[in-house]
N, C-alpha and C positions, 0 to 999 in steps of 0.2 A: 504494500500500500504506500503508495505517493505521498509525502506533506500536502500536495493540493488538495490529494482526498480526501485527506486526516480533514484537513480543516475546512471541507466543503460539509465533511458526515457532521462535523461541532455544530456550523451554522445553522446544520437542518435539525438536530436532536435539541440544544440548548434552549430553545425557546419551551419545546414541550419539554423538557427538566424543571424550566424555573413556573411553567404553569401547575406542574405539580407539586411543587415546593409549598407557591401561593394558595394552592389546593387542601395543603395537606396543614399551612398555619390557620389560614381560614377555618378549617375543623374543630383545629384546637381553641381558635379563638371563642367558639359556640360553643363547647363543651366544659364543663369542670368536671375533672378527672377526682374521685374519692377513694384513697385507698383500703382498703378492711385488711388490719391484722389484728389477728385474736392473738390476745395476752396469756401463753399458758406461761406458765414458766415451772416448770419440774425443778423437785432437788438435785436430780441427777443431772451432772452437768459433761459428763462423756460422752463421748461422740455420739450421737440418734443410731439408733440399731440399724442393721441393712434391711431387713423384712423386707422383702420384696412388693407386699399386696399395701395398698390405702397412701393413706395420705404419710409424709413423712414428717417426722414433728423437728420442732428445734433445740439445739442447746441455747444457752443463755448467750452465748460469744454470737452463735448466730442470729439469737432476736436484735438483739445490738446492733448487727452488720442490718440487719433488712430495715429495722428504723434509720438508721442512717442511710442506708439509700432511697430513702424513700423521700428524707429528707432535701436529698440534692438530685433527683428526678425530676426534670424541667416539665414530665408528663403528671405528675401529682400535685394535684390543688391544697388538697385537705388530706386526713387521714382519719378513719374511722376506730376509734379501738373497741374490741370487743373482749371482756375481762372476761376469763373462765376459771382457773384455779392457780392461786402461787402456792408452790411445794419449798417456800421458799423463806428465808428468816427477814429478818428486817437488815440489813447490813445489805443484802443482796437487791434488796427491794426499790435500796434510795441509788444501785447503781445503774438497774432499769431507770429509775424516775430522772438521773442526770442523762440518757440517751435521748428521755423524753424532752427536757429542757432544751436539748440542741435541735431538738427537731421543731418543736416552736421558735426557737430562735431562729430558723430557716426563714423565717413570715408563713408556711403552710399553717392552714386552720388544723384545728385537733377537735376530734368529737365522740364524745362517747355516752351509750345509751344503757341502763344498766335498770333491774328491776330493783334488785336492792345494792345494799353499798355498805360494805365494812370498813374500819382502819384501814386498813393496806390500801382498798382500793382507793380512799379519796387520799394518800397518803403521796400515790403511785398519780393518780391523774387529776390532782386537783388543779394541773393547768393549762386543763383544757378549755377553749373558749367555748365550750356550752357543754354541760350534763345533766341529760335530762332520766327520768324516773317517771313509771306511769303513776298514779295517783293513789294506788294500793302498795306502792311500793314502800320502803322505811332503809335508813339509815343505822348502823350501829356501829357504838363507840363506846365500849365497855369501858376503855383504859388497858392499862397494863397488869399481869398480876403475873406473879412467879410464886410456886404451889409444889410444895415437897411432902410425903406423907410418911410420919414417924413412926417406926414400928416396934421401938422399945417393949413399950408394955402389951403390945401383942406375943410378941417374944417372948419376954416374963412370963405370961401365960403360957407358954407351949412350952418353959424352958430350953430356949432356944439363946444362944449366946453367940456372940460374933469376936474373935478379936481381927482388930483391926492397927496398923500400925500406920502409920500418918511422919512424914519427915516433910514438915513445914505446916505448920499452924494453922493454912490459910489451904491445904489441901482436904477437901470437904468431902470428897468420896467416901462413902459407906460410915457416913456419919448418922444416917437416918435407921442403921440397923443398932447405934448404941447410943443414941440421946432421944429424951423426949422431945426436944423446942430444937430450932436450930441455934446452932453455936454463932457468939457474937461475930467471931472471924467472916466464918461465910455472910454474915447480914452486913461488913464493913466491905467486901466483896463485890457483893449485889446492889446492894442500895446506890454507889454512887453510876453503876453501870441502866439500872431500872430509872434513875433520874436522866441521865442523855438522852436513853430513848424515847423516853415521853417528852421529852423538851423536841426532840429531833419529830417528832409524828407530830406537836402541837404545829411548830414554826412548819411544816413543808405544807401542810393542811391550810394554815392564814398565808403562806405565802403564795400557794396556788389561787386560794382563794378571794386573794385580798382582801381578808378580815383581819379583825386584830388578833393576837393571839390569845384574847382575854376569849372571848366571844367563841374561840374553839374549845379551851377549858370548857365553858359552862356546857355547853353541847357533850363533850364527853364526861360532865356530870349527870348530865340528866339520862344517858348511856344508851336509848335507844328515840328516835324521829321518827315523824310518820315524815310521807314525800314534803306533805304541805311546810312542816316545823323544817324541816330540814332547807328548805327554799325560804324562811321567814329566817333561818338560822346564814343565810348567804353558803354553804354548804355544796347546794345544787340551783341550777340554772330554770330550769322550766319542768313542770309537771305537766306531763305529757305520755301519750301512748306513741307507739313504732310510726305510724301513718301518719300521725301530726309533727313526730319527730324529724321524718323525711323530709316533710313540705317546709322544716324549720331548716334544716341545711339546703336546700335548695335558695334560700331567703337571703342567701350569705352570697350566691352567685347568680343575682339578679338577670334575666336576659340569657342566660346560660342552660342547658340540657346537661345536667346530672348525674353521673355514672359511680354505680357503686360495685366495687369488682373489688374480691379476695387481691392479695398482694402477693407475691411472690411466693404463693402456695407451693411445696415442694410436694412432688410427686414420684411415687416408687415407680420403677422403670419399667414398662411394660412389655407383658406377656402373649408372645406369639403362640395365639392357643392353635390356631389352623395346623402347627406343628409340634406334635407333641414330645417329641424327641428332645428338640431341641430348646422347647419352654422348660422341659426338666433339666437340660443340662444348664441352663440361665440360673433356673431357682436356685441348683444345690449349689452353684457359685453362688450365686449370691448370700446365700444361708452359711457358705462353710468361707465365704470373705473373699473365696476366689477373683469374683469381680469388681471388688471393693475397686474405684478410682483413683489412681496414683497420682501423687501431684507432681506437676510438671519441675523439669529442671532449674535450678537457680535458686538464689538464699533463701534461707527458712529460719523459721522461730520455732520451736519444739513447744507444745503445751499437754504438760503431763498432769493427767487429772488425778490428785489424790483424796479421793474419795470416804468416809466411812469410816469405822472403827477398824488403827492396825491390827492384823495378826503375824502371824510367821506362815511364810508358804505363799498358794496363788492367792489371786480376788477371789470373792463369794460375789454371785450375782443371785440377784431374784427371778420370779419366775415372768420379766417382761425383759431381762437382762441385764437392767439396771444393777451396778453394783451397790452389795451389799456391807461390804468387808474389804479395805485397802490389805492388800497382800504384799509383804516384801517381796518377795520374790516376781511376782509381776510387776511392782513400779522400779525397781534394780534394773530389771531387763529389759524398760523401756529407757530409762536414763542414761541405763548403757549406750544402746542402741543410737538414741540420739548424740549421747557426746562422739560416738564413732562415724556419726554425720557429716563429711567435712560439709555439704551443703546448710546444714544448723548450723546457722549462726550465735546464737543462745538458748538456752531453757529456760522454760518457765515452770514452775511447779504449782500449779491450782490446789491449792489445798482449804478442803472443805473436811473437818476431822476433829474429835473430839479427844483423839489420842487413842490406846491400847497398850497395844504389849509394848512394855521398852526394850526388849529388844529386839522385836522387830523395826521399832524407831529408829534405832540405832545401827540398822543393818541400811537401812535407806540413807539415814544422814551419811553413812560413810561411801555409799553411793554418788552420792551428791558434793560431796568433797569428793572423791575422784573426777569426777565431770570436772567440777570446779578448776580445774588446771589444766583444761585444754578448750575450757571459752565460759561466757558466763554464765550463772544459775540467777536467774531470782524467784523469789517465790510471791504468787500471789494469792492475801486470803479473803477466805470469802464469808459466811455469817460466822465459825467456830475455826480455828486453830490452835488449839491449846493443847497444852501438855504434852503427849506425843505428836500432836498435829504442830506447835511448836519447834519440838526437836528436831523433826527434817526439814525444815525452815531455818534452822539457828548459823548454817553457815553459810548462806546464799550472798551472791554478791550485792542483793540488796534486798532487803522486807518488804514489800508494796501491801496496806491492810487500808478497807472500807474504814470511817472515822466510829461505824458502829460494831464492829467486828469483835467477839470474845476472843482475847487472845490470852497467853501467856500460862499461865498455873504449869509453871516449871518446879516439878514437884513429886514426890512418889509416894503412893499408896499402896498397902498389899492388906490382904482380908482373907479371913479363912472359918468358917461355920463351926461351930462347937456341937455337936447334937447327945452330949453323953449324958445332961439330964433329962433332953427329950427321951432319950430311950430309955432312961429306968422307968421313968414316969411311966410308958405304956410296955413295959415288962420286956425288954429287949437287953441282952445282954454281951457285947459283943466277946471273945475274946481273940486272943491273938498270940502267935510267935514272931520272935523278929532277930535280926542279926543286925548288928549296930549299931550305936547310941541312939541315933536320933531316926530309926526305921521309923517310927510312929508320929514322928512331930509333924506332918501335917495329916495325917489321921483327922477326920470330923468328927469320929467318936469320942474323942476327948481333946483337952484343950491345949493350949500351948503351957508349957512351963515355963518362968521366969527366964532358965539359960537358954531355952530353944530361941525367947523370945530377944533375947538381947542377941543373939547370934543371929536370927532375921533382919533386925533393928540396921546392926553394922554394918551386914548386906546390901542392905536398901541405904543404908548413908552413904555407902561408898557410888552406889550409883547416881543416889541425890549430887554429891560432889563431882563426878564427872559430866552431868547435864550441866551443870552451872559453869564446869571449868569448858564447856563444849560450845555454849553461849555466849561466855565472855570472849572467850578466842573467833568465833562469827563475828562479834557485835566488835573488837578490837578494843576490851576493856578489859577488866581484871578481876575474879572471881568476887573480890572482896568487893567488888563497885555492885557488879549484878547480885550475888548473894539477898541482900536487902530487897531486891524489884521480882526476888525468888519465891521460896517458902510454899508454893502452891496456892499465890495468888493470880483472881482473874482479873484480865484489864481493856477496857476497851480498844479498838483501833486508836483512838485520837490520843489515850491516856499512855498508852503506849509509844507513841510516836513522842511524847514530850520526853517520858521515859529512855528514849535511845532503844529501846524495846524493836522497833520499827522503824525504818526509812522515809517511807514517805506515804500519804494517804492517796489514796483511789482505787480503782476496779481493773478488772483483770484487761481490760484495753489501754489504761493507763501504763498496767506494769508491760504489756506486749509492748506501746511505744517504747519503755526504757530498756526494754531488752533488746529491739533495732538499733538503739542507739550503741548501747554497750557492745553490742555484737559488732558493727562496724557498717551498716547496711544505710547506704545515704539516703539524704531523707528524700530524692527524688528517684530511687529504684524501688520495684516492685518486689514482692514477697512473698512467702506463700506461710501459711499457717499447718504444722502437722500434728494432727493431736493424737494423741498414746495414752491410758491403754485404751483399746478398739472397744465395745460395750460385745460383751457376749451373744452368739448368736444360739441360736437354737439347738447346734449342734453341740459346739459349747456348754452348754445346760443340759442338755442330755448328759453328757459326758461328766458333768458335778454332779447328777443325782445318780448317776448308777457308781461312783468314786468311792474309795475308802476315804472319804474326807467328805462324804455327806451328813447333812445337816442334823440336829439331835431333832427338830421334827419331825424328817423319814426316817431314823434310827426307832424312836417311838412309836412310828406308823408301823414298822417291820415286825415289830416285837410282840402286837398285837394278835390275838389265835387267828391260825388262817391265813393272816397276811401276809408270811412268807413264802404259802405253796401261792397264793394268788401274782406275789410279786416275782417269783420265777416262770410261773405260767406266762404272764406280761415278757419277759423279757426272752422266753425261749421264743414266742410270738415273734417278737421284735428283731430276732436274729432271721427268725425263716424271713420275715416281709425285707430283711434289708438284702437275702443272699436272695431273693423273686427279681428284687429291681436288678443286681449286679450281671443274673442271667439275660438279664432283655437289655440292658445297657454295659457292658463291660469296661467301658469306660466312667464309671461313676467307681471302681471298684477304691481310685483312692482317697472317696470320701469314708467311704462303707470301711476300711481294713478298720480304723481306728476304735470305731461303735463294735465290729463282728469281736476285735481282740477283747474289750473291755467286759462285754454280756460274757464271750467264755473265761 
């Protein structure tokens, strides 16, 4: 082709280009584009399972990303939100509510319609420009309450005894099985953390709603609104039904045709049923991760979800995949993993945990100091990180915590049941042989003794003293400084950050910016996000319940009369249907060796 051509074809196409251009802003200028995302937000915050069938839902990193694009989408006007359930704390809630902040700050309208409306949610969208409630709907604002239930003198009745050994004053665990009332420590603990957050749900509630802060007290004294009080309370915007609600966002884009359309709905990949062959070999990739999405070449940020109570060994997941149980041994082998990344540029460690075992803690923290020295770690947390959720946090190249985040109770508890006057009581007598001083001292039949007890004690100090000497060495201070900020105290994000406790306040987008930064990735190259561990698939789950490492509620189910010819009848089933498919597809054979090895 010619230059004359080239530019005889421009002169003739270019005109019909720019009519379609004119065509296509003309459209836009007639329409106001409304986007609908519903608010779930799960506690689980590892990757969304592969499930092949329905809709696919999100993590919290990803409701983030899609309000933020929704927010800089020249095609969205407004944006609809629709609240369905947060599995979520408040720490986590107000860093949804800063995604929302940005997204108003964009100038897009925000609107949401809601039958009733709890804390959270007017906590979460009080700033929206209009919320409406139909007129049977109501408001609740109970307040805050934290609720421990004592079980001393129930125990005294059963004689039932606990010892418990406690190294720091302010470590409260298993305090409710040997005190009436709670201990002052824990109420000096609690009290000044239950004050922030009632101060943080008054102010983001009058600051959405432009009342005064006084005016949201009283509303959360009087603890539940009908639609009406609640709109006389400035609380909500119009009392109204779904059909009057429409015509009221339509009002906002006078002269304009209205469009309300789901937002960037994820959807599971679809199934070529016309072929059956090869819909099964789709699914069982998809189920056994086979065709999980790889992310393309070039730097990356590592984000390791640490999830749930540690143990020793893999994750426990539940029966939708969701973990249940933070496993050393599965966050080790993603940490690793990613430090052997040369494409990772840094990690981040999401840690949402209450603590467990120390030393499973302590199997990860050393994890994470080895990464530590071939690029950076930080960790970011999210409603709870304490005590073990702490410890693998303690040597990151930086803390990043929400300002409302439990953190800290660097601290150790150990506990053990006494049942020797339970069982005289109801004629039980155990007896026993043993070989070695102390075969019997953790026995539940009877109690600790004095020296068993002091020889526990020194045990647990000497690990006490290594958590603290493990945190000072993180934090680049000195046992004697952190000691004092120790003891098995809890503390919030903010109280912490004044503390040296933590680095800097914000959410897990906050800390990924600081980890591009630290990692070395300029601020005008692109990056890819890799998150670790993968959320269990079905095969997976299979593979924990038929485990020697299954749950003490299938161990209980087992032991039931009958229910172990039933659960072998189940599983000899389960071998014929897996070795039926292997005949007709022989290529599936190496999803199947793993389930055929495990049933035999």
């Amino acid at each position: 082709m010619t230059l004359r051509t080239l530019a005889l074809l421009t002169l003739l196409l270019l005109p019909a280009a720019l009519v379609r251009a004119e065509e296509e802003a003309a459209k836009s200028a007639e329409t106001a584009a409304i986007a609908e995302i519903t608010l779930e937000i799960a506690d689980a915050e590892d990757p969304p399972s592969d499930f092949p069938f329905g809709p696919k839902s999100r993590n919290l990193r990803e409701l983030l990303a899609t309000v933020r694009r929704a927010a800089a989408d020249p095609k969205v006007d407004a944006v609809l939100f629709r609240p369905k359930s947060y599995g979520v704390g408040w720490a986590r809630l107000l860093e949804v509510r800063d995604g929302l902040k940005a997204l108003r700050a964009s100038g897009k309208k925000v609107f949401v319609y809601q039958e009733s409306m709890s804390a959270p949610d007017l906590a979460l969208l009080s700033l929206a420009d209009r919320i409406s409630m139909p007129e049977s709907g109501s408001v609740m604002l109970p307040g805050l309450a934290v609720e421990s239930l004592y079980m001393k003198r129930l125990l005294d009745k059963l004689r039932i005894r606990f010892d418990v050994i406690h190294i720091g004053e302010y470590k409260s665990a298993g305090e409710s099985f040997v005190r009436e009332t709670m201990s002052d420590e824990l109420k000096q603990s609690l009290d000044p953390i239950l004050d922030e957050m009632f101060e943080s749900m008054v102010q983001a509630i009058a600051e959405g709603r432009r009342i005064p802060a006084d005016a949201v007290k009283a509303a959360i004294d009087k603890g539940i609104l009908s639609a009406r009080e609640a709109q006389a309370a400035g609380l909500i915007d119009r009392v109204e039904y779904a059909d009057q609600f429409r015509a009221g966002m339509e009002a906002f884009f006078p002269g304009k045709k209205v469009t309300v359309a789901a937002y960037e709905r994820k959807q599971g990949p679809k199934i070529d049923a016309n072929n059956p062959m090869a819909a099964l070999m789709q699914v069982m990739n998809l189920l056994s991760g086979a065709g999980r999405e790889k992310p393309p070449a070039g730097p990356k940020i590592a984000v390791i979800y640490c999830t749930g109570t540690i143990v020793s060994g893999t994750s426990q997941y539940g029966w939708t995949g969701e973990v249940a149980a933070m496993g050393s041994e599965t966050i080790v082998a993603a940490i690793d993993e990613a430090a052997r990344n040369d494409e990772v540029k840094a990690i981040v460690l999401r840690i949402n945990s209450p603590g467990g075992s120390g030393l499973a803690s302590d199997i990860i923290w050393r994890a994470s100091a080895r990464a530590k020295e071939r690029k950076p770690v930080l960790s970011s947390m999210g409603d709870v990180a304490a005590s073990g959720g702490y410890y693998i946090a303690a040597n990151s190249t930086l803390i990043v915590a929400e300002p409302q985040t439990i953190t800290g109770s660097i601290g150790v508890v150990g506990m053990i049941p006494n049942l020797e006057g339970f069982l005289q009581w109801v004629g039980m007598d155990p007896q026993r042989l043993t070989r070695g001083k102390r075969a019997a001292a953790l026995l539940t039949t009877q109690g600790f003794g004095d020296e068993d007890r002091e020889i526990f004690r020194a045990y647990m100090k000497a690990f006490y003293d290594d958590f603290v000497a493990k945190v000072a060495a993180g934090r680049g201070r000195t046992p004697a400084e952190i000691e004092p900020l120790a003891r098995g105290r809890i503390w919030s994000g903010r109280k912490a950050r004044e503390l040296g406790l933590v680095d800097e306040l914000g959410g897990l987008e906050r800390a990924i910016a600081l980890a591009r930064e630290k990692g070395g990735i300029p601020a005008d190259a692109a990056f890819h996000i890799l998150e670790s561990p993968q959320r269990a698939g079905p095969f997976e789950m299979l593979d924990q319940l038929f485990s020697s490492q299954a749950s003490a509620e299938f161990a209980a189910l087992a032991a039931l009369p009958g229910m172990r010819t039933l659960l072998d009848r189940i599983a000899v089933a389960r071998l014929a249907a897996v070795d039926r498919i292997c005949c007709i597809a022989p290529e599936l054979e190496a999803f199947a060796s793993p389930l055929r090895a495990r049933v035999r």
